[in-house]
Every structure is written in structure tokens, then in C-alpha cells.
C-alpha positions as CSV (number, residue, x, y, z in Angstrom):
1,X,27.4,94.6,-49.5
2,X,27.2,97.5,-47.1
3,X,29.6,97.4,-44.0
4,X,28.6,99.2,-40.7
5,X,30.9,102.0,-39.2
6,X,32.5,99.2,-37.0
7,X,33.9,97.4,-39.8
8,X,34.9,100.2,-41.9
9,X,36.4,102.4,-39.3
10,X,39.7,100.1,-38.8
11,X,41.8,102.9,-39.5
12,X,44.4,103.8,-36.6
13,X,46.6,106.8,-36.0
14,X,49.7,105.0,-37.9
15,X,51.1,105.9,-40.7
16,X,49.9,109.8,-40.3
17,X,51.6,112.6,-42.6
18,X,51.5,115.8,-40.2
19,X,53.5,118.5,-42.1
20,X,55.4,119.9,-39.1
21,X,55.9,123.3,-41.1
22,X,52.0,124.0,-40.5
23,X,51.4,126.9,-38.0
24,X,48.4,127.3,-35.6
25,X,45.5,124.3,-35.0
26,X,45.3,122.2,-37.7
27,X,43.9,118.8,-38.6
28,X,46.1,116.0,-40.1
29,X,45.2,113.5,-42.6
30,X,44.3,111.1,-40.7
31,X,40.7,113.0,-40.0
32,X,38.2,110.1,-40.6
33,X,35.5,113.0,-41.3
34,X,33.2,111.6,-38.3
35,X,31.6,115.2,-37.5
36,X,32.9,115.4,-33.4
37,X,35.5,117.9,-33.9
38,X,32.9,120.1,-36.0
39,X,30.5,120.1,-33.3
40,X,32.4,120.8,-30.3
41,X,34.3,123.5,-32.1
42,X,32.1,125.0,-34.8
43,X,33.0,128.2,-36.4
44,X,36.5,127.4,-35.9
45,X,36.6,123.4,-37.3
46,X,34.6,122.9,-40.8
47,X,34.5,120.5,-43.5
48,X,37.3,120.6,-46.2
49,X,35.8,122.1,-49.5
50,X,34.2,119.1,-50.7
51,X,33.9,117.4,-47.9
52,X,32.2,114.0,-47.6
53,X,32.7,110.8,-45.7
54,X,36.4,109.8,-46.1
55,X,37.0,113.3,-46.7
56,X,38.9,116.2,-44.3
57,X,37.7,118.7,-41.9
58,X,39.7,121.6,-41.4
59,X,40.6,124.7,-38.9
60,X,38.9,127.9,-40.6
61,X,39.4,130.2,-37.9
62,X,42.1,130.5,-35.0
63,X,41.2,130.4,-31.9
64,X,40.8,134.1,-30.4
65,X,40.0,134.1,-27.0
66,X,40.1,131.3,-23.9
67,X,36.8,130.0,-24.7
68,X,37.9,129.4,-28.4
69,X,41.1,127.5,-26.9
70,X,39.0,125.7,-24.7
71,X,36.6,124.3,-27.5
72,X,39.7,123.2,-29.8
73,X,41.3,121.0,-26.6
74,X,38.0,119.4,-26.4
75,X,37.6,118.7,-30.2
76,X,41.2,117.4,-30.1
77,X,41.3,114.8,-26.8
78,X,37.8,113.7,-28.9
79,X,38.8,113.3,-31.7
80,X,39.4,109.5,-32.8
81,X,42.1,109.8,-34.8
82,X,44.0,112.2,-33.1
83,X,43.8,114.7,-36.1
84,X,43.2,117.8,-34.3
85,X,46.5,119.3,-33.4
86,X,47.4,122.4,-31.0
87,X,50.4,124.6,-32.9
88,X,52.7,122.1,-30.8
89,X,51.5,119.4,-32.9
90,X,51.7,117.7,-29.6
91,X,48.5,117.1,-27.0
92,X,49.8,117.1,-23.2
93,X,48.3,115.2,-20.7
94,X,47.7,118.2,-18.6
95,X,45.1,119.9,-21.3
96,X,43.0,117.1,-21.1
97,X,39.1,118.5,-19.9
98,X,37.2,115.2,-19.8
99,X,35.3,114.3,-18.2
100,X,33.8,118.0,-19.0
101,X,30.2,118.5,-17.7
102,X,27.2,119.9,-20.2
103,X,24.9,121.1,-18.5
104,X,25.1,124.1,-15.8
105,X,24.3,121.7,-12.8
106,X,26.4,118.9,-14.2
107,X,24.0,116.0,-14.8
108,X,25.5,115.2,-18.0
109,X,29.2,114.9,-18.8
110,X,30.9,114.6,-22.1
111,X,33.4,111.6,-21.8
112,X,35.4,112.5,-25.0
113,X,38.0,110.4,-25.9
114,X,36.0,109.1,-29.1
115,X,37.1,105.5,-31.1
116,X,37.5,104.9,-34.3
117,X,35.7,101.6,-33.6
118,X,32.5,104.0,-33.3
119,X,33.3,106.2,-36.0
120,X,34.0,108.7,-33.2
121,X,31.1,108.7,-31.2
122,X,29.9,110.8,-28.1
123,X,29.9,109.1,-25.1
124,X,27.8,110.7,-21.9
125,X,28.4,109.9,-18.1
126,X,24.8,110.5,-16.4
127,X,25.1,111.5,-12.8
128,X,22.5,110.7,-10.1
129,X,21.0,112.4,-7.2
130,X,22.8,109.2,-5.3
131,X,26.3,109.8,-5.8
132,X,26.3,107.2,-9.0
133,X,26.7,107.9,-12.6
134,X,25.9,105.4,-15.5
135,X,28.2,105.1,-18.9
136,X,25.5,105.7,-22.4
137,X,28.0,104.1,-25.1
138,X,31.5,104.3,-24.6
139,X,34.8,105.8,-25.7
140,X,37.9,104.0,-26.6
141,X,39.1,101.5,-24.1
142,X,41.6,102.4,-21.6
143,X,41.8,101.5,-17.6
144,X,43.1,105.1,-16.9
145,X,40.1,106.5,-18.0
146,X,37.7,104.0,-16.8
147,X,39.4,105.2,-13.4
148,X,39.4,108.9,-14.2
149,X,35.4,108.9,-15.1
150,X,34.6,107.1,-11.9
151,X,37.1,109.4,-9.6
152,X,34.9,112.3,-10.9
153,X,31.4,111.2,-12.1
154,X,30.6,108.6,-9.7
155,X,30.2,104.9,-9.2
156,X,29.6,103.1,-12.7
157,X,26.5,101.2,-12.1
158,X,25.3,100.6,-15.8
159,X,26.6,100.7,-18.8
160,X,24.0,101.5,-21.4
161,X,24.3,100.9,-25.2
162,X,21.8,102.5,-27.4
163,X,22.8,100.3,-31.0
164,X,24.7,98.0,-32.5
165,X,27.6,100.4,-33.8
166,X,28.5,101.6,-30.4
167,X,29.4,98.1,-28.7
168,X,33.1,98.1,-29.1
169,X,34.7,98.5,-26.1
170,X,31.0,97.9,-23.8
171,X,32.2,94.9,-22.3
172,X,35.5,96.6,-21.4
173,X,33.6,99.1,-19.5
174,X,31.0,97.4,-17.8
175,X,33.8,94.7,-16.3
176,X,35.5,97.6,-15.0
177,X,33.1,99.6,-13.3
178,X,31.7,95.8,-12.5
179,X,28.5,97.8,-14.3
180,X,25.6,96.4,-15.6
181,X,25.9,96.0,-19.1
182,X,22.3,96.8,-21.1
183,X,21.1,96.4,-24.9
184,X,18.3,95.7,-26.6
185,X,17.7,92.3,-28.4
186,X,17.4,93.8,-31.7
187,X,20.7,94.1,-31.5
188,X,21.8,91.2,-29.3
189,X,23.6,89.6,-31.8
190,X,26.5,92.6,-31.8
191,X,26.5,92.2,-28.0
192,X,25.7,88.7,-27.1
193,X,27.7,88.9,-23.4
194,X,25.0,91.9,-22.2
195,X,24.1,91.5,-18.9
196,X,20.5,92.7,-19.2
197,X,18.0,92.4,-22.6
198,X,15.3,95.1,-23.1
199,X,12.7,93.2,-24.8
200,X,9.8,94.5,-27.4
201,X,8.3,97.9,-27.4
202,X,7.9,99.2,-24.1
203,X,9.6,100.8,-22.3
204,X,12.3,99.8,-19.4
205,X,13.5,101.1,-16.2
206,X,17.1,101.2,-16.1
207,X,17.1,103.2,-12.6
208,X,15.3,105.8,-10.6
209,X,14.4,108.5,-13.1
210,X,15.9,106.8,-16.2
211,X,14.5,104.9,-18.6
212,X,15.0,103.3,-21.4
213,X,12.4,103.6,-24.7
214,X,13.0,101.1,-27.8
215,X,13.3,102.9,-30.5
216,X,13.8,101.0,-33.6
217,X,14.8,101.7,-36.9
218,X,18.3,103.0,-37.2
219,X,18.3,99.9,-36.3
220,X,16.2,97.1,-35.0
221,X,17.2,97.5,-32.0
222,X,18.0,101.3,-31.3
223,X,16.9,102.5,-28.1
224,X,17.0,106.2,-26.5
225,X,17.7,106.2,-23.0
226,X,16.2,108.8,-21.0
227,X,16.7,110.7,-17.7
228,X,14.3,113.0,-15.4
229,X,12.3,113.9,-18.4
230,X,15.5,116.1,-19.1
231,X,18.3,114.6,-20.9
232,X,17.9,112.1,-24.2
233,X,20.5,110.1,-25.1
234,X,19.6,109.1,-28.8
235,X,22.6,107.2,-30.5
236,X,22.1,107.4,-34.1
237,X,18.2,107.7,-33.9
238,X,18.0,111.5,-34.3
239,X,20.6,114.6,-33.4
240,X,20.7,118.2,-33.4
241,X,22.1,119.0,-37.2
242,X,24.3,122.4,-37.1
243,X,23.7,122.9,-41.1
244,X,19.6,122.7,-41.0
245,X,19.0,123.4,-37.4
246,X,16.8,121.8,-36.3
247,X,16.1,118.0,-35.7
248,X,17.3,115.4,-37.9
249,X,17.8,111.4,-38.8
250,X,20.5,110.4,-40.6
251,X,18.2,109.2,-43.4
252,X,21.0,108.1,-45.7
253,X,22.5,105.8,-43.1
254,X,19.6,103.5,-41.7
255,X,20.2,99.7,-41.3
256,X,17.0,99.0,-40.1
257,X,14.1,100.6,-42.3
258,X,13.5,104.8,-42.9
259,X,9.8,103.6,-42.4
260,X,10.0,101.9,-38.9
261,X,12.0,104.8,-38.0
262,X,9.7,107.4,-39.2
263,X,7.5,105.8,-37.2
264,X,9.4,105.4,-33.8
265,X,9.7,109.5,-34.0
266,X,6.4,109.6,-34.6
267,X,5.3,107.6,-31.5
268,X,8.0,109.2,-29.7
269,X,6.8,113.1,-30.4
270,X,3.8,112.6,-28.8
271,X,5.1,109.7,-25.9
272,X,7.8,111.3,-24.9
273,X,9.4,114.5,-23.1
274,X,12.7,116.2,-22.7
275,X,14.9,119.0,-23.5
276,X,18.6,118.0,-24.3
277,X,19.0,115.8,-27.4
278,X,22.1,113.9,-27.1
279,X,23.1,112.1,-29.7
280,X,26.0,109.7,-30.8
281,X,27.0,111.8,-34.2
282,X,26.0,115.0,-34.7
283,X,25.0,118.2,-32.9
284,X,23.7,117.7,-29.3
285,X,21.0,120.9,-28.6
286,X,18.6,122.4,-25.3
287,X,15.4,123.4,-26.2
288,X,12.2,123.9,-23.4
289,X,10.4,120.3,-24.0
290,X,7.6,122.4,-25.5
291,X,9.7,123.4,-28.1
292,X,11.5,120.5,-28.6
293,X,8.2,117.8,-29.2
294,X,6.7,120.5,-32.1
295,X,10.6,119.7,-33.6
296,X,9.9,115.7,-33.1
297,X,6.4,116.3,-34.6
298,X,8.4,118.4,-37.6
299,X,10.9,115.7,-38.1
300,X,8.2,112.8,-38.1
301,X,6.6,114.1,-40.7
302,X,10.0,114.9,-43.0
303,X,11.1,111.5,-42.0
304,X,7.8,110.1,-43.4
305,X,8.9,111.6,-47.1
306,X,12.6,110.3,-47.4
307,X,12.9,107.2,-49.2
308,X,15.0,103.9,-49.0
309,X,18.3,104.6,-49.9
310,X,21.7,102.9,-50.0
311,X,24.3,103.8,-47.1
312,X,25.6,107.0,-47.9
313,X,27.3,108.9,-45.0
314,X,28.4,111.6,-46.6
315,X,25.3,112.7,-47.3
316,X,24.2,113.2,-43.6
317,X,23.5,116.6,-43.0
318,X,25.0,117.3,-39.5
């Protein structure tokens, strides 16, 4: 029987091996091979030879200049395992960038801080024009960082999950912003304490400016969130993937159906509009929304091809 990333990612930073000889970055064997330390610092973090799910990433390159430092602090307070390590072997509190914004006017803000209850997910804080911000998915549960992302994002107001594997610590969250809490009842039964359903097909209005657009197939009950025609917050629906460049579904991890999912990015190339794909796992990517629907329109019909397959994440190619 096939297990979601929840229940197989029980692993916790105990019982590491670190060889304290090793000089420079590295990565310790704890990695749980979950593609966030890859993305925030590629070029300089890569799979192991080999790699797979289960398997290692590694440092390839030193980091040269300060942009190069900066990008291996925020692949190691990410990482959700603790793996990456500075040539200290020690992270201090002080390096610590997150909340770090994405985009040049700071809509978007990376939370880091990824759990190994979401297989190391990205987690976003959305800023509004009001002086709010709300939480899509969530990193690992701690009060001083539920302080620390409202002291510099904002007001929680919602917290907004987009599938079942990202619950874990929602509830945490949303009590202590006193957010709303939001899921879609596909996926009710992972999050039964949710303070607001999004029912069917249509789509919702979470706030001014965002909204939320089921998306099913991951999934039954995967839904992007969306803000200002901008900013899409995908979860595992669809990401940016480094190795093919372009858009991609994580085909050989689908709970749901590949069809119904070929389908929601079929309806959603043509529905919808925005630049930034932000997903859960994988690469997050700016293109003009021109651009980016003939790359919807592109994946749709790839999507259509692939085939039913069993649960394979090693063969997702981020």
C-alpha cells in the first residue's frame, strides 16, 4: 500500500552522522532528498550521483561570492532535516533570512523553515495592500516563528492549505495568528478542524484580489490559490522543474488520477492568469502571463500522454 509523504517522512534530525573532519558547506546524511536545498541554491547544491528519493544531495561548488553565501544560508534554515551545514557545522541564530521576500516589491515572502512532516515543503506569506499577509501551507511549528512572520509580513488573517500533504502543523498556525484556516473538501478528511470548506469546481474568494481555484488531481482536493492575477501558489499541482525547464507535474506522484489532473491544467491554461508559479516542491519561476499560459497549454497536453503509474518520487523530474 502506498503511504503519502506525511506518513513516510517521520524521520527527525537524531541520530545524524556529520563527519566533523569535512571542510566547507556540506550536507549530512540525514538529507531526506526533498529538492528545497537544490532549488534555492542551484549550481552549488545537486543530487548525489545516483540520486533518487531516500537518496543524498550534495555541495558541488563553494560558495564564491556574497550572493552564493546568501543562497546556501537560505537552503540551510530550509532545509528539514537540518542537513545543509556552513563549514562551522553549526547554523547561528543571527544568519537566519526568513522571512526573505521574492519578488522586487515584496508581495511574496519565502517562510523557510521546511518540515519533515511535508517532506520539506515551501511555504509563502502573501502580503496585502492592507497591511495583512496570509500563510499558503506552513513550515514546521514553532511560536517564535509564528511571531517573527507576523512582526514582519503582517497580520495573519488566513491560513491557506492547498492539499492534503501540507496539513501538518495548519491548525498550529491558524490558532496562532487566530487565522482562518481554509481547505478544500476533497481533502477534508486530512483537515477535518478547517475553519472554512471550498466546495466543487468553482472558484472561491479568499480575500480582496485572491482567490482560490480547485484544482483537482494531485489530489481530489488540490487547489491553487491565487493573487492579483500575479502570484500562483500551486502545492503539488505543477512547479517550475530546473532539469527540463519548463512546466511540470509530478506525474509519478499523483494520489488522485494523472487524467483529472491533465485535465485541471487544461481548464486552467485557458481559465486562468499569472506570472509566478509557486509551488510546494520543486522550482518556483516568473515568466510575462503570456508566456507562461502557452507553458500551461504545453504541459496540458504532455500531461495528457503520461500514464497511471505507481508512486515513485524519485522519478520526479524537478
Amino acid at each position: 500500500m502506498s503511504t503519502t509523504p506525511d506518513q513516510q517522512d517521520t524521520r527527525t534530525t537524531e541520530n545524524t552522522t556529520e563527519n566533523t573532519t569535512e571542510k566547507g558547506w556540506h550536507v549530512d546524511d540525514r538529507c531526506m532528498n526533498c529538492n528545497i536545498a537544490r532549488a534555492y541554491a542551484p549550481g552549488m547544491i545537486a543530487f548525489a550521483e545516483g540520486g533518487r528519493y531516500g537518496g543524498l544531495s550534495q555541495v558541488i561548488r563553494q560558495p564564491e561570492t556574497e550572493g552564493d553565501e546568501e543562497k546556501m544560508y537560505l537552503a540551510a534554515h530550509a532545509c528539514p532535516t537540518r542537513s545543509v551545514r556552513p563549514p562551522t557545522g553549526a547554523l547561528s541564530p543571527d544568519s537566519d533570512p526568513y522571512p526573505r521576500a521574492l519578488d522586487d516589491e515584496g508581495v511574496v515572502h519565502l517562510c523557510g523553515h521546511a518540515s519533515p512532516r511535508t517532506y520539506g515543503a515551501t511555504s509563502y506569506l502573501l502580503r496585502r495592500p492592507d497591511g495583512t499577509a496570509m500563510m499558503i501551507d506552513t513550515p514546521r511549528w514553532r511560536p517564535a516563528l509564528a511571531r517573527r512572520y507576523e512582526e514582519r509580513a503582517g497580520k495573519v488573517t488566513d491560513v491557506l492549505i492547498t492539499h492534503l500533504d501540507h496539513v501538518a502543523h495548519a491548525r498550529e498556525y491558524a490558532d496562532a495568528f487566530q487565522a482562518r484556516l481554509w481547505v478544500h473538501e476533497g481533502d477534508l478528511h486530512a483537515l477535518p478542524d478547517a475553519d472554512h470548506v471550498i466546495r466543487g469546481t468553482e472558484p472561491v474568494e479568499i480575500g480582496p484580489g485572491v482567490v482560490a481555484h480547485p484544482f483537482p488531481g494531485h489530489t481530489a482536493g488540490s487547489t491553487l490559490f491565487i493573487a492579483d492575477d500575479t502570484f500562483c501558489f500551486t502545492g503539488d499541482a505543477f512547479f517550475w522543474s530546473h532539469s527540463q525547464q519548463t512546466l511540470e507535474v509530478a506525474h509519478s506522484v499523483v494520489y488522485d488520477s494523472i487524467r483529472t489532473l491533465a485535465d485541471s491544467v487544461a481548464r486552467g491554461a485557458e481559465e486562468l492568469t499569472f506570472e509566478w508559479v509557486l509551488p510546494g516542491h520543486g522550482d518556483f519561476h516568473r515568466l510575462p502571463a503570456d508566456e507562461m499560459r502557452e507553458r500551461m497549454r504545453g504541459l496540458a497536453r504532455r500531461a495528457a500522454a503520461y500514464p497511471a503509474e505507481p508512486i515513485d518520487y524519485g522519478a520526479v523530474r524537478y
